[in-house]
C-alpha positions as CSV (number, residue, x, y, z in Angstrom):
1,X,2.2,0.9,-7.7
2,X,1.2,-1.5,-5.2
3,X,2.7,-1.2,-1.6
4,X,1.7,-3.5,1.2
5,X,2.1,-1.6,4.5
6,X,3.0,-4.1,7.9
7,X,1.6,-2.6,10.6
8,X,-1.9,-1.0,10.3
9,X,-2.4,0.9,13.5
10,X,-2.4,5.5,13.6
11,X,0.9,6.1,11.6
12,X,0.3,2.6,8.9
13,X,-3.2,3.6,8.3
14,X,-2.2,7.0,7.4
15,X,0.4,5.9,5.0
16,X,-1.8,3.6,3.0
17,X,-4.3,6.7,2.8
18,X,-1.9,9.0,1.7
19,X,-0.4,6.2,-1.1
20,X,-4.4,5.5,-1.9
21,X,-4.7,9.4,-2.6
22,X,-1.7,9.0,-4.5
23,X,-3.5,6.3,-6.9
24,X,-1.5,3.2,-5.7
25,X,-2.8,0.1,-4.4
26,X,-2.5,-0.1,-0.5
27,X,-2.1,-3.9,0.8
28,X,-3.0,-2.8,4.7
29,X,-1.6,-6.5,7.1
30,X,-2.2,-6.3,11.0
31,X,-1.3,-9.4,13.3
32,X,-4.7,-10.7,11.8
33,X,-7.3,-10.1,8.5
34,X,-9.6,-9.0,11.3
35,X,-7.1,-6.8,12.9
36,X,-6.7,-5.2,9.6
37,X,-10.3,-4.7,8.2
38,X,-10.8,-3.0,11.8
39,X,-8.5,-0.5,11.1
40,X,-9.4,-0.2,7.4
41,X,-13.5,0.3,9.1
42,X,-11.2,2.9,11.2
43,X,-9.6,4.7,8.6
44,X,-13.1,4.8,6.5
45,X,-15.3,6.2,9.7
46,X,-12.3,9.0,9.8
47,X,-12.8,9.8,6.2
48,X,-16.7,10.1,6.4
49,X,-15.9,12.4,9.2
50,X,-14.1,14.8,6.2
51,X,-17.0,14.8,4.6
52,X,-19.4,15.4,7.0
53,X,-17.4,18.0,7.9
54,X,-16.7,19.4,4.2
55,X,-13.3,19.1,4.0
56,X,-13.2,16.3,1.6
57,X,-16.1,14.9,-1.1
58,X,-17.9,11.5,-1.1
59,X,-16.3,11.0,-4.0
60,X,-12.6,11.1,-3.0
61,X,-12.8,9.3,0.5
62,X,-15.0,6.5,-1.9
63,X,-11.7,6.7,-4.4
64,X,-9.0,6.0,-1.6
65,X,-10.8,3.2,-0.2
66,X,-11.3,1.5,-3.0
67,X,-7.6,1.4,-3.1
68,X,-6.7,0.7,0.3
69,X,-7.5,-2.9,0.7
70,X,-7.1,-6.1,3.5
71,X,-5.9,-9.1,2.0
72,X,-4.2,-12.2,3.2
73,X,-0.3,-12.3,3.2
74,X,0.4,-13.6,0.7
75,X,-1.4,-11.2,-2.0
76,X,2.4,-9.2,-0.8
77,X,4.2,-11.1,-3.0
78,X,4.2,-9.3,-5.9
79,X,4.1,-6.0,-3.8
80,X,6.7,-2.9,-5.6
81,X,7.4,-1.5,-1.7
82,X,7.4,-2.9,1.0
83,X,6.9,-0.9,4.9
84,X,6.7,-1.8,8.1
85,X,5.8,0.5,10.8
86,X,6.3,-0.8,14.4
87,X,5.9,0.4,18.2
88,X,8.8,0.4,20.2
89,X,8.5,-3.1,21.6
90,X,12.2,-4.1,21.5
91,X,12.1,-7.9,20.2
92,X,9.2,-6.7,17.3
93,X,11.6,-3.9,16.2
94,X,14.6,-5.9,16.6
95,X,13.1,-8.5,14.6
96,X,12.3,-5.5,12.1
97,X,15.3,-3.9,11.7
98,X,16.7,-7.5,10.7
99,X,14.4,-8.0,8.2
100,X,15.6,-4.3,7.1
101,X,19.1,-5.4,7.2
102,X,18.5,-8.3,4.9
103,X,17.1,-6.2,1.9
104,X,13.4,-8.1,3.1
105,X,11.9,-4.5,3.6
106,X,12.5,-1.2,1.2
107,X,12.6,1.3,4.6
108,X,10.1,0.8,7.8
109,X,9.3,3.7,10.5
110,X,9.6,2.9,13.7
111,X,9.0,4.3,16.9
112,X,11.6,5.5,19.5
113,X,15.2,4.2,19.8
114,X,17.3,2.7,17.5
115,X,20.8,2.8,16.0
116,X,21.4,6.1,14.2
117,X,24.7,4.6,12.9
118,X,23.1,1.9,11.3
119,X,20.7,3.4,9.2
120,X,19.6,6.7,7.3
121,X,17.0,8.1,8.5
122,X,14.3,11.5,8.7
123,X,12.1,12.2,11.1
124,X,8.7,11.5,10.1
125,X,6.1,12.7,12.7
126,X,6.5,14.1,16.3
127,X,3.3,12.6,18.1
128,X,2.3,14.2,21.6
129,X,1.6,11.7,24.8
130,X,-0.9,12.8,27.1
131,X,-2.6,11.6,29.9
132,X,-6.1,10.3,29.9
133,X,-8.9,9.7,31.6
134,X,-13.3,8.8,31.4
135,X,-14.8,12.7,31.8
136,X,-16.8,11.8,35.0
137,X,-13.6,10.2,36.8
138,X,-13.1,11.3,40.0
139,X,-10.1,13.2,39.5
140,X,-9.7,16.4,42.1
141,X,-9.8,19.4,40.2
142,X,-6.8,20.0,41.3
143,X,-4.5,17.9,40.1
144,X,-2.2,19.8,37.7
145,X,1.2,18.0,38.2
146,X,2.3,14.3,37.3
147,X,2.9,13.7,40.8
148,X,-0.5,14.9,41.7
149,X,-2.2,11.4,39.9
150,X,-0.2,8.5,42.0
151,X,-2.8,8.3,43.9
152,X,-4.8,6.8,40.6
153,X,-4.9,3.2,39.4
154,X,-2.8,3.7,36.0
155,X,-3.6,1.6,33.6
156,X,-0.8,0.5,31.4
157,X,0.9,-1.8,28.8
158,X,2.8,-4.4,29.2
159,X,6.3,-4.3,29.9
160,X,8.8,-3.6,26.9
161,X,5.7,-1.5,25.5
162,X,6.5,1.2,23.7
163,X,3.6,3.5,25.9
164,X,5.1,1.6,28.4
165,X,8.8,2.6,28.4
166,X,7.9,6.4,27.0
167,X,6.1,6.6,30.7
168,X,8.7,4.9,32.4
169,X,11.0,7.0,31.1
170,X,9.6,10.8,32.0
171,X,8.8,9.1,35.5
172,X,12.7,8.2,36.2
173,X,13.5,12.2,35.3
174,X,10.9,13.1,38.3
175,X,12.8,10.1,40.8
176,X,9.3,8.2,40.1
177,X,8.4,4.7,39.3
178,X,5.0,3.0,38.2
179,X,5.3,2.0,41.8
180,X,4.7,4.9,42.9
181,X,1.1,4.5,41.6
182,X,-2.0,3.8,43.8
183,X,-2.2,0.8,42.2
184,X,-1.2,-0.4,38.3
185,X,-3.1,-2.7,35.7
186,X,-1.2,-4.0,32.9
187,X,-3.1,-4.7,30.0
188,X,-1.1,-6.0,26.5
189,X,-3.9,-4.6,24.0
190,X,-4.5,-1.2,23.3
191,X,-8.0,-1.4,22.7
192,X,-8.5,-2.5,26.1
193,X,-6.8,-0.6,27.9
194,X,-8.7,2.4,26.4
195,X,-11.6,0.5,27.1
196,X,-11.0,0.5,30.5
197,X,-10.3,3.9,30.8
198,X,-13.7,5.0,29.3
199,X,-15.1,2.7,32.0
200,X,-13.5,5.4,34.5
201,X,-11.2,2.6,35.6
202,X,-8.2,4.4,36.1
203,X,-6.0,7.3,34.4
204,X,-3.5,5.8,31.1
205,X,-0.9,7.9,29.2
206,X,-1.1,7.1,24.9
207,X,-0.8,9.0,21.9
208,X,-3.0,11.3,21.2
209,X,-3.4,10.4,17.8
210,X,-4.3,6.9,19.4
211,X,-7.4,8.0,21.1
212,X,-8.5,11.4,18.7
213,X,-11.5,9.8,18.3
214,X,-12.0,9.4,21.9
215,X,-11.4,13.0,22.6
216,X,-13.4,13.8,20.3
217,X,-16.6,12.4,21.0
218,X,-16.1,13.5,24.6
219,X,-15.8,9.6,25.9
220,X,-12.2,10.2,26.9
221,X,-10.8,13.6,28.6
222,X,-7.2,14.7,28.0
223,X,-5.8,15.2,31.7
224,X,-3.8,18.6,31.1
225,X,-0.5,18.7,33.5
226,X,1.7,21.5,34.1
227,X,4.8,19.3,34.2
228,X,4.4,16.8,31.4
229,X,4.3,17.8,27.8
230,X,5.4,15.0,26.2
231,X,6.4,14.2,22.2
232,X,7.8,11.4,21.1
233,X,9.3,10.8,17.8
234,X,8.7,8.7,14.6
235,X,11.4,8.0,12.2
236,X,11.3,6.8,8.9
237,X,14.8,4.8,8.0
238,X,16.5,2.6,5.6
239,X,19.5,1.2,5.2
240,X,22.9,2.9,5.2
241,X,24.7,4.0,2.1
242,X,22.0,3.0,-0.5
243,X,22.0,4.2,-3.9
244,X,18.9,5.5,-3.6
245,X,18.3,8.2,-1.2
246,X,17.0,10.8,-3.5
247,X,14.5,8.6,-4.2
248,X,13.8,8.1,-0.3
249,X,13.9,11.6,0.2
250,X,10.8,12.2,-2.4
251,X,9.1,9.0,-1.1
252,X,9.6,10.8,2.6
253,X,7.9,13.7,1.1
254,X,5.2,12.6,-0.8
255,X,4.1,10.8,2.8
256,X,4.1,14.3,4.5
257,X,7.2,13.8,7.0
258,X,7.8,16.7,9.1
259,X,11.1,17.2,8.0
260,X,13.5,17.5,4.8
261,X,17.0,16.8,5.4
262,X,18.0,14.1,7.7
């Protein structure tokens, strides 16, 4: 089978490895071929980690790449399924579900909100948010609470961002703004704004499956607070009433969703 997967950031990276294990063909598009082949250089780096680490042989993470490839758009054509995996940015996802809507996608996974009447759905992955930070960053050991880092520059998405909103949204339940910050820097990439915060130029909140690597290699610091534990949803949907939800449901499994009913 061959699947082209829109969107090839944490969760669309791990689907094409997972349909790559599987033997298909895994068509990976980003908002570039660049774009893309960095994430594919992503997904291979994490693989060789595996095996460095013995829990997987040269040989498979060799086999799954081979199958995961970065073509342009138009190698989709002929594609058996079709996914889309999005961030909540409103007009991106709105423009998604449309395309949903109109029979142009087989099922997406998107982050965040959207209209549970509309479509069937399963949860597919619960993804914890954390704040960040460079390890020698000035931060006063005692800052344990949310409140504790306004006196930080926060470094941010834009507005509409799904980071953005998840943030804006635990600040509201505390009668806080992003005002209430020292001082804020809104960046629109991701790369960047972890880029800054390895500079020790301020404290961001992400996924933490968005900077493992990061944490790993001890070039970012998870900033551990008493009063935000945070984990937002990812949901894998298609459209109502189809007549094929068994075969959803299996599709749902073979990708590893956390869940099995919807």
């Amino acid at each position: 089978m061959k699947v082209a997967i829109f969107g090839a950031g944490t969760m669309g990276s791990g689907i094409a490895q997972v349909f790559a294990a599987k033997g298909h063909t895994a068509l990976m598009y980003a908002s570039s071929v660049a774009s893309a082949q960095r994430h594919k250089d992503k997904l291979a780096a994490s693989l060789n980690k595996k095996v460095a680490r013995g829990k997987m042989t040269q040989e498979a993470a060799d086999d799954i790449m081979s199958r995961v490839l970065v073509e342009e758009f138009e190698a989709a054509a002929d594609a058996d399924l079709v996914i889309e995996c999005v961030a909540e940015n409103m007009a991106t996802k709105k423009e998604l579900l449309g395309r949903l809507d109109a029979g142009k996608l087989d099922f997406a996974v998107v982050e965040g909100f959207f209209d549970k009447t509309s479509y069937d759905h399963l949860r597919y992955a619960s993804e914890p948010f954390v704040a960040v930070c460079a390890p020698g960053y000035p931060l006063s050991p005692q800052a344990r609470r949310l409140s504790d880092l306004l006196g930080e520059r926060l470094i941010t998405r834009e507005p509409g961002s799904g980071t953005r909103t998840i943030l804006e949204k635990h600040l509201e339940l505390q009668n806080l703004t992003l005002g209430d910050f020292w001082q804020v820097m809104e960046i629109s990439s991701l790369e960047a704004v972890k880029a800054l915060a390895m500079e020790g130029c301020g404290v961001t909140f992400l996924y933490q499956a968005a900077v493992r690597d990061e944490l790993a290699s001890g070039r970012l610091r998870e900033i551990e607070l008493e009063d935000f534990r945070y984990r937002h949803d990812f949901t894998f949907l298609w459209r109502k009433n189809s007549v094929f939800p068994a075969w959803y449901h299996r599709l749902f499994r073979e990708l590893g969703g956390v869940e099995a009913t919807a």
